[in-house]
N, C-alpha and C positions, 0 to 999 in steps of 0.2 A: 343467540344475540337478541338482548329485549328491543323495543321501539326507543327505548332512550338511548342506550348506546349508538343507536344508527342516528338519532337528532345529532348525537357530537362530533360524530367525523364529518371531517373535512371532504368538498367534492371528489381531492384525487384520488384521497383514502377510499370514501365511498365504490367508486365505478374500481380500484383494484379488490376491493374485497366481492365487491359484485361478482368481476371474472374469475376469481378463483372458487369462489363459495360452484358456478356453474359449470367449471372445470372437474370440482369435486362430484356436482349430481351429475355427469355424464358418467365420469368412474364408476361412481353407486350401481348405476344403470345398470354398465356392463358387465360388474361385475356379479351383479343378481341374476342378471342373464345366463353367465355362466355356468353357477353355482348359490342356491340361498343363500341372500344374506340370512345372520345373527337376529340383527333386529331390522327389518326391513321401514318398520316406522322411521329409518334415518332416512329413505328419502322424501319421506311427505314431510318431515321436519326440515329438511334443505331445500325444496320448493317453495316451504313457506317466509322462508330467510329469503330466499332471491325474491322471492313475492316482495316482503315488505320493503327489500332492499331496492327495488325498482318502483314501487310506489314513492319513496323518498323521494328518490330521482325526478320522479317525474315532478313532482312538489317544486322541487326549486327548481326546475328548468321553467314550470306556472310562474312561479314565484319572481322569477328574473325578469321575463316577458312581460306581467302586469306590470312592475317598475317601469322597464323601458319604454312601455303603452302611453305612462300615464305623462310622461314628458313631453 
């Protein structure tokens, strides 16, 4: 998922694709644990999706805050 796709969703949209994108890298986890992954670069590629997906977050919760500050 690029950075522009994450500017267009919506908060609710945002925080559910959050918990399941982190739902998914605990699978990855264990399932590497288990047995190698294939391509194990999927999960530095889905830490860096929850990365950037929680940096958004954190943006508009700043975002909301200075509004409410400046009233």
């Amino acid at each position: 998922m690029k950075q522009s796709e994450i500017f267009e969703l919506t908060d609710k949209e945002l925080k559910e694709r959050l918990d399941n994108e982190k739902d998914y890298m605990s699978r990855l986890r264990l399932n590497h644990a288990i047995s190698p992954l294939d391509n194990p670069n999927k999960i530095v590629e889905t830490r860096r999706r929850i990365a950037r997906m929680m940096t958004e977050t954190t943006r508009r919760q700043k975002e909301v805050q200075s509004e409410s500050g400046e009233s």
